[in-house]
C-alpha positions in Angstrom: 62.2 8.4 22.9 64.4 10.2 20.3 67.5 8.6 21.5 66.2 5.2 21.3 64.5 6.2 17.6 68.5 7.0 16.7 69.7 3.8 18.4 67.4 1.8 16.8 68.3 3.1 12.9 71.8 3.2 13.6 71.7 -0.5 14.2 69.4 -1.3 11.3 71.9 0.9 9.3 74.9 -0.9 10.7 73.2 -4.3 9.6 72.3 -3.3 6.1 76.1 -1.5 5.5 77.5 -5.1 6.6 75.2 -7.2 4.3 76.1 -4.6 1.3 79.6 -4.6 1.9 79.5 -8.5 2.0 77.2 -8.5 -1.3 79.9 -6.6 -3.2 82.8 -8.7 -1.5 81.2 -12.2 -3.0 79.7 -11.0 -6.5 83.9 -9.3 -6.8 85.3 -12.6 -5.5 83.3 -14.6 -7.5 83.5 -12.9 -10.6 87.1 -13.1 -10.4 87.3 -16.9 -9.8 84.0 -17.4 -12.3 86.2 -15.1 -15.0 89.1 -17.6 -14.3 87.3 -21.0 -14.2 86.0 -20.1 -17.7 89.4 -19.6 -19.2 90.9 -22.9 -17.5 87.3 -24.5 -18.8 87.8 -23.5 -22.6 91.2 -24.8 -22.4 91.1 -27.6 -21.2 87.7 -28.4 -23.7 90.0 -27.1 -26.3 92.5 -29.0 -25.7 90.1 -32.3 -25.2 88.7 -31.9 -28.4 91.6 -31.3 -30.0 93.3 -34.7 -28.6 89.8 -36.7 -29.8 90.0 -35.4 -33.1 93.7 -36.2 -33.4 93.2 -39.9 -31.7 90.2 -40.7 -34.0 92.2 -40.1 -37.4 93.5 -43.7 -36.5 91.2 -46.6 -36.5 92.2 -48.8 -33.8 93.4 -45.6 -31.3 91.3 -47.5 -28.3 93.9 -50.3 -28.4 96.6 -47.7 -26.2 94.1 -47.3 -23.7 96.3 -49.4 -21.0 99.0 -47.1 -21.6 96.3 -44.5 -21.3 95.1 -46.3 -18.0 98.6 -46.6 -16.6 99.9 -42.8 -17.2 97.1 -41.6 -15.5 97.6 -44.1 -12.2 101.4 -43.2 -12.1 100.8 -39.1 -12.6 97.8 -39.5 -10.1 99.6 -41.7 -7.5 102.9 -39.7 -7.4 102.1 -36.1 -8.4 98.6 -35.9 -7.3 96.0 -38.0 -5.0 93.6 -35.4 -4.8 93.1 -36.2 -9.0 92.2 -39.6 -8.7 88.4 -40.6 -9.0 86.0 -38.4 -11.3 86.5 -35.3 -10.0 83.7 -33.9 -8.2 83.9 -36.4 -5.8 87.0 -35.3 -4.4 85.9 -31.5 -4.4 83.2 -32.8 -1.9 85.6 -34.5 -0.2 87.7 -31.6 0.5 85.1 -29.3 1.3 83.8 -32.2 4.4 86.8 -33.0 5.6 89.5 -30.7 4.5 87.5 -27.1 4.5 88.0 -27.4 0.7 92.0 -27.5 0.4 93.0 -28.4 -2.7 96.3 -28.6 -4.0 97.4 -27.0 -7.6 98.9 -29.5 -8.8 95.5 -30.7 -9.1 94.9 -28.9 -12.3 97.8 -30.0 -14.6 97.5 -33.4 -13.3 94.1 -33.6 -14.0 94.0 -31.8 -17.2 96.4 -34.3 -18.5 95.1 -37.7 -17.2 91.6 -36.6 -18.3 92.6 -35.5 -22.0 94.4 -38.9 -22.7 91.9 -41.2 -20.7 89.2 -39.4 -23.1 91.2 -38.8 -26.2 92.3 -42.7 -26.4 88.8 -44.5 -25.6 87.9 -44.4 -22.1 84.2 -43.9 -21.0 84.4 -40.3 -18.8 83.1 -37.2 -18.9 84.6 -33.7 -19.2 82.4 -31.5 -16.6 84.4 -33.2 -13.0 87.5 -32.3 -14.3 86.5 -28.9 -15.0 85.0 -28.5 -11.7 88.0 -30.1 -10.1 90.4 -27.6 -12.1 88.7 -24.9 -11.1 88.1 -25.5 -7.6 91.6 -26.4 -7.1 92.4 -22.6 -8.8 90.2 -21.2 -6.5 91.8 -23.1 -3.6 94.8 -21.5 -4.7 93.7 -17.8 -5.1 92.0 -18.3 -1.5 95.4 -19.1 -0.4 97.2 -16.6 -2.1 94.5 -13.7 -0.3 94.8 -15.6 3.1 91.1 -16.3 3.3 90.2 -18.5 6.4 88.2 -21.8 6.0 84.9 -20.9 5.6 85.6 -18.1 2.7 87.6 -20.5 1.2 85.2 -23.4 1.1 82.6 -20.9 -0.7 84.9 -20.2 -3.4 85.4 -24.0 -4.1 82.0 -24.4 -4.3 82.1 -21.4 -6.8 84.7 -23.8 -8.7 81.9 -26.7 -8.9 79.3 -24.0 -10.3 81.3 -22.4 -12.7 82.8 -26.1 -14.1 79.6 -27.6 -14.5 78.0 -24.0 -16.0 81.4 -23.5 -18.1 81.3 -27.1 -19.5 77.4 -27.2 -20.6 76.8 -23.6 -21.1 74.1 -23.9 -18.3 75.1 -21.0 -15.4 71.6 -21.7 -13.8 71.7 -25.4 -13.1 75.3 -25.1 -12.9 74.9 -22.8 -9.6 72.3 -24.7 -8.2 74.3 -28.0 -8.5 77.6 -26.5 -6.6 75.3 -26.1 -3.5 73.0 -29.1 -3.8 75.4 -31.9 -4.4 77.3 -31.2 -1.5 74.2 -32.9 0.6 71.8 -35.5 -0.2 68.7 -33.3 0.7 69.7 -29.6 1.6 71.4 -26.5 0.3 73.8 -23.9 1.0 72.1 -20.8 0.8 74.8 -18.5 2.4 76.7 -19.5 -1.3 74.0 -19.0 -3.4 75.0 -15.6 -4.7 78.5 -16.2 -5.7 77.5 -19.5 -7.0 75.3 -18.0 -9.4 78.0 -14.9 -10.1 80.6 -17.6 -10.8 78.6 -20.2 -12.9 77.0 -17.0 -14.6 80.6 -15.4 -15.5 82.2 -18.3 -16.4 79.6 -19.7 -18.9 79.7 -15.7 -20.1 84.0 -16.6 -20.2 83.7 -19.3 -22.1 80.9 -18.7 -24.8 83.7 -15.4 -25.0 86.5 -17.3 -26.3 84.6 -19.7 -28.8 82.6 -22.3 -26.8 79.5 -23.5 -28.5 76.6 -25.5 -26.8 74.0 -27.6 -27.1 70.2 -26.6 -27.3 67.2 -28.2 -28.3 64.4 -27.0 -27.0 61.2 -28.8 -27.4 58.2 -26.6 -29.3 55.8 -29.4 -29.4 55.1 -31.9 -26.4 52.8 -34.4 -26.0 49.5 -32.9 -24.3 48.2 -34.0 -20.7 46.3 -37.1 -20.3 46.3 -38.9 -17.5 47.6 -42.6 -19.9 50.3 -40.1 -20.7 50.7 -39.1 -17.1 50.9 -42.4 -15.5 53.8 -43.5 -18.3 55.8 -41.2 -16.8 55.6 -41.9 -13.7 56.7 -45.6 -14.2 59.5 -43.6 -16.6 60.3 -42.3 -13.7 60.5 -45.3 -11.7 62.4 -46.9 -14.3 65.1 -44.0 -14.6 65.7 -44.7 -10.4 66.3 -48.1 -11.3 68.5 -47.7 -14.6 70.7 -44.5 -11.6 70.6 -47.4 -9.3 72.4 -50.0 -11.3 75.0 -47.4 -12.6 75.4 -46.4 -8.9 75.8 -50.7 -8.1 78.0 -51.2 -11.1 80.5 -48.6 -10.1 80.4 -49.7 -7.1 81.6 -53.4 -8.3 83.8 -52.6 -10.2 85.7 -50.5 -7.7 85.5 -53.0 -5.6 87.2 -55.8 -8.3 89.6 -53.4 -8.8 90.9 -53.5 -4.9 91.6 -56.6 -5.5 94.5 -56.6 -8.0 97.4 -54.4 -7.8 97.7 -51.0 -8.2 100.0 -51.6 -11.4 97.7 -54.8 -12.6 94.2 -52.1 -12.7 95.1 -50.4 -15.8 96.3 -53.4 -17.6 93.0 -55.5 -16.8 90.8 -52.8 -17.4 92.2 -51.3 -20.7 92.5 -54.9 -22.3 88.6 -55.7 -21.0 87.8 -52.7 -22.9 89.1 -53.1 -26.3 87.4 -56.7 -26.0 84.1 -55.4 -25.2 84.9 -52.7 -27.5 86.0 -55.3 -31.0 82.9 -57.6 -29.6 80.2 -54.6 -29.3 81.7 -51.2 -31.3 83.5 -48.0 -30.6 79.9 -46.0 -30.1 80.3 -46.8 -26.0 84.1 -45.0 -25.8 84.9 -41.7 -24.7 82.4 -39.0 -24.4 79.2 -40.4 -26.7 77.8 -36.8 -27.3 77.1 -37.6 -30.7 74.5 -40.7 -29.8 73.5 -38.3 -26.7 72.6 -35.6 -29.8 71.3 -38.4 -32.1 68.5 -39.6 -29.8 67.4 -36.4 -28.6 66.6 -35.9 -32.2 64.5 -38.9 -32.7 67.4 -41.5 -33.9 66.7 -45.0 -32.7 69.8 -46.4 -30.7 69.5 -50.2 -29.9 67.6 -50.7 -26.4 70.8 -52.5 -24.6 73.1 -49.5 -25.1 72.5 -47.9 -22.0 73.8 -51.1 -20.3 76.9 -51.4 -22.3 77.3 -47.6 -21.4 77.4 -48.6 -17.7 79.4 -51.5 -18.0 82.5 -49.0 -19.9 81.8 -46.5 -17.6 82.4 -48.5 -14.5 85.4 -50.1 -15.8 87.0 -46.8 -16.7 86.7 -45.0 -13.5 87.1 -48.0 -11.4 90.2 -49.7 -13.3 92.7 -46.5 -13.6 90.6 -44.1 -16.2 90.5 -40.5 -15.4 87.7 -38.2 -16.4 83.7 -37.0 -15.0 80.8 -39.1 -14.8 78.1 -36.9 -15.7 78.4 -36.8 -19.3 78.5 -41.0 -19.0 75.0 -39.9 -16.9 73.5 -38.0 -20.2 74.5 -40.7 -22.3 72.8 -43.5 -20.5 69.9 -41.2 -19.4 69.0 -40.4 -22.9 69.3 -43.4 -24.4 67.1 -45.8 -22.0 64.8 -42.6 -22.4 64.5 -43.1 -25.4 64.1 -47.2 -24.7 61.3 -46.5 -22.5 59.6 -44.1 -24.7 59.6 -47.1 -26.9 58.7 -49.4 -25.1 55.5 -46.8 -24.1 54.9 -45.6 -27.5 55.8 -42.4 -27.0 57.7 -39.7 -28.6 61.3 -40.9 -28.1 62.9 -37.8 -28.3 60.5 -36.3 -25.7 61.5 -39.9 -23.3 65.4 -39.1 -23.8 65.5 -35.7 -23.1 63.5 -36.6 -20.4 65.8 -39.3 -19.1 68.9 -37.2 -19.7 67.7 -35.0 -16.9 66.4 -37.8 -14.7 69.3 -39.6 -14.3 71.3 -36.6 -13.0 68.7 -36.0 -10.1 69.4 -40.2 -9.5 72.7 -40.7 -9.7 73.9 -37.4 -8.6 70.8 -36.7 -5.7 70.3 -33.5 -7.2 67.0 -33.1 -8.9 66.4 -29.2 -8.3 69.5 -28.4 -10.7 68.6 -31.4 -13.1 65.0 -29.9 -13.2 66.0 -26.5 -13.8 68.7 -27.8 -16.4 65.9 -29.2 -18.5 64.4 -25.9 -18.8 68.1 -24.6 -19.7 68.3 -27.0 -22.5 65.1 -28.0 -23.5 62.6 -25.4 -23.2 59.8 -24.4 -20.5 57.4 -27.0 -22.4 58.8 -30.1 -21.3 59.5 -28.9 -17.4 56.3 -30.2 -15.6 57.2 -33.6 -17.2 61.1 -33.6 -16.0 60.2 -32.4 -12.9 58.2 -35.2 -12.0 60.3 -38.3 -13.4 63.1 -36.2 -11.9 61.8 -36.4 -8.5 61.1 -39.8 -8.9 64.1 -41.0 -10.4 65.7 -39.1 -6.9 63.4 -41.5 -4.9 63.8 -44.1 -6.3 67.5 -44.6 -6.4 67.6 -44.6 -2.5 70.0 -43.4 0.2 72.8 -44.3 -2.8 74.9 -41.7 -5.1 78.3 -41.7 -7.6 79.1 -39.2 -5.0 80.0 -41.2 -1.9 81.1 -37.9 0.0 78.0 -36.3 -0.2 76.5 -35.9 3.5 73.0 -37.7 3.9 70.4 -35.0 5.1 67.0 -36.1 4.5 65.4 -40.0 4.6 63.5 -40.8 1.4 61.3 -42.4 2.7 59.9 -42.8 6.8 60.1 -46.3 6.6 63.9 -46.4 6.3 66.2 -45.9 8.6 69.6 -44.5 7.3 72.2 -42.2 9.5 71.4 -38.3 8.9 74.6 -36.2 8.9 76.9 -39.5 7.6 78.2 -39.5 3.9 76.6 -42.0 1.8 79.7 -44.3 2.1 79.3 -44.6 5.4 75.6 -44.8 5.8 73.8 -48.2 5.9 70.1 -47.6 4.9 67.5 -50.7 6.1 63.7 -51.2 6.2 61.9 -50.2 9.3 58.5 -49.9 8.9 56.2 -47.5 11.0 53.5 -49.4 13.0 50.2 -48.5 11.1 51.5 -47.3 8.3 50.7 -48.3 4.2 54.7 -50.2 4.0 54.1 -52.0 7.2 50.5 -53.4 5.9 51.9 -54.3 2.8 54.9 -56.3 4.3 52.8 -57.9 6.7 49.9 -59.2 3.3 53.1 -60.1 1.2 54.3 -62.5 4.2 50.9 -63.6 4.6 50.4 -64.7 1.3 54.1 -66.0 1.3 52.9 -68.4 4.2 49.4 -69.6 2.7 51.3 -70.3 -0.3 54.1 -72.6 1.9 51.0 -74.1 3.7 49.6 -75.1 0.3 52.5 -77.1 -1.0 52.6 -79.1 2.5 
């Protein structure tokens, strides 16, 4: 009896010693790279705002963006594949298919492409580059320890948590995005703790060394009514639809761009730029936080910008243009927030902050960190809202994502058939009704009155 007493809490003992000795190996190792992702992360921001402020001195600075285009192709193509796209796409990538190896030259490669893509007019954002950098760095440091392929895959996806934390000051949403965006549908948990340590430290890192973010969190929100309740739930529809075409347009526009040559990309897309830019204005280049700020603060922007927002966006990342897509995301989401709000008669400030969030759970399938990111920047008040146009929006857009990487866990819907455990590019997603069930009545009236209709013009 006693020996098996001692048996018993040695083993116990043994088990606990192991998970604290692993609980102080991850919150060190992450810390380290979280320490060192914020660093890269100011830098390279610095730098980026730096080149903008410099570019922007001169009025017509949008019309090198060929040149811009073609630099980047030429430094990507012969100094560093692994840079090309809009960054976090490729740290998914690596962590699927190449147990997140990344090589270092990655992060000058990337740093530069992005600053001048930016800097000289190109629609991108700044928070895939920063994950990209960082993961890349702690690639490298998991190299330079000799960690095997599964420690170093959780450090990359330390390097997505502490980019995306680093660049919008939001550690929370930031850790909960390097483990959710991996899948359509599931999470990591086994990297949820040095996530959080890394996002957590590098956000700490950067607000350190002079970074400043944006906050505005909303005291006053429209009170529950069920009128209310309901336009947000077709808001919410609506934002799936607005991450949809995004999604389609990018799509496209890759697509066009397969067609020329490589050299021909950067030359057709710059040049349909600046016309779009001399026949619309310069509000659609580069980052657009200032309109992002402006409508979150009640400024009316015209309702078509969010589509003109797409249409640069695409072109930039799909003709040669280097930078993230996620800013582009906020910009669009806020602005046909504020459209629908609106359109509703609603507070538009309330719509776009609203939509900023909701398109990121869309376009990205990640509505857990987009819903906790609206509580990050905007306040506990307007979360029960955000949560549910967030969930929507992530119906809504369908078995689709900017990330075509990302591994397809869950079907959104019974009625579809898609391929579980494909990534999205990969995947082909098709009705297929159940036999009794709401979509398969529906189908079968909407044929019905198709066919009574036919039988009418006869």
């Amino acid at each position: 009896m006693k020996g098996g007493l001692l048996l018993f809490l040695k083993r116990k003992l043994a088990e606990q010693t192991i998970i604290l000795i692993s609980i102080s190996k991850w919150i060190l190792l992450a810390a380290v790279v979280g320490a060192m992702i914020g660093i890269s992360t100011t830098l390279f921001l610095k730098l980026l705002n730096w080149s903008i402020a410099f570019a922007g001195q001169y009025r017509y600075f949008f019309l090198l963006m060929p040149v811009a285009f073609h630099v980047s192709v030429l430094m990507i193509k012969y100094l560093a594949p692994q840079a090309e796209g809009h960054g976090t796409e490729k740290i998914i990538d690596a962590v699927h298919r190449h147990s997140g190896k990344i090589r270092l030259a990655v992060v000058p490669v990337k740093l530069v492409t992005t600053v001048i893509t930016i800097a000289l007019g190109g629609s991108a954002g700044k928070e895939g580059p920063a994950a990209q950098i960082g993961a890349a760095l702690a690639s490298g440091f998991s190299d330079l320890l000799k960690f095997d392929d599964s420690d170093r895959k959780k450090l990359v996806i330390c390097g997505i948590s502490a980019g995306f934390g680093a660049v919008f000051g939001t550690p929370i949403s930031g850790a909960v995005f390097g483990i959710e965006v991996l899948f359509a549908g599931f999470m990591m948990y086994d990297v949820l703790l040095p996530s959080f340590i890394a996002a957590i430290t590098a956000s700490v890192a950067a607000s350190a060394l002079g970074m400043v973010y944006f906050y505005n969190p909303f005291g006053d929100v429209p009170a529950f009514s069920l009128f209310f309740f309901l336009k947000l739930i077709a808001a919410g529809v609506l934002f799936g639809v607005v991450s949809m075409l995004l999604i389609e347009m990018m799509d496209i526009c890759h697509k066009l761009a397969g067609k020329l040559r490589p050299l021909l990309r950067p030359l057709v897309g710059g040049v349909l730029l600046i016309g779009l830019t001399f026949l619309f204005s310069r509000d659609y280049l580069g980052l657009g936080v200032s309109t992002i700020e402006s409508t979150l603060t009640g400024v009316q922007i015209v309702w078509y910008a969010f589509l003109l927002k797409i249409v640069f966006t695409a072109v930039t990342l799909g003709f040669g243009g280097s930078g993230g897509i996620i800013t582009p995301i906020f910009f669009i989401g806020a602005v046909s927030g504020s459209a629908i709000g609106r359109l509703f008669g609603v507070d538009t400030s309330v719509f776009a902050a609203i939509g900023l969030v909701s398109l990121l759970a869309g376009c990205a399938n990640t509505p857990i960190s987009a819903i906790i990111m609206s509580i990050e920047l905007f306040g506990p008040q307007l979360a029960p809202y955000a949560a549910v146009a967030c969930i929507i929006s992530f119906l809504m857009t369908g078995h689709r994502s900017v990330y075509p990487s990302q591994i397809l866990s869950i079907r959104k819907s019974a009625s579809i058939h898609v391929d579980l455990g494909k990534n999205i590019a990969d995947s082909i997603a098709f009705a297929q009704p159940r036999q009794k069930s709401l979509s398969s009545y529906l189908i079968k009236a909407v044929r019905a009155c198709g066919e009574s209709l036919r039988r009418r013009k006869r």
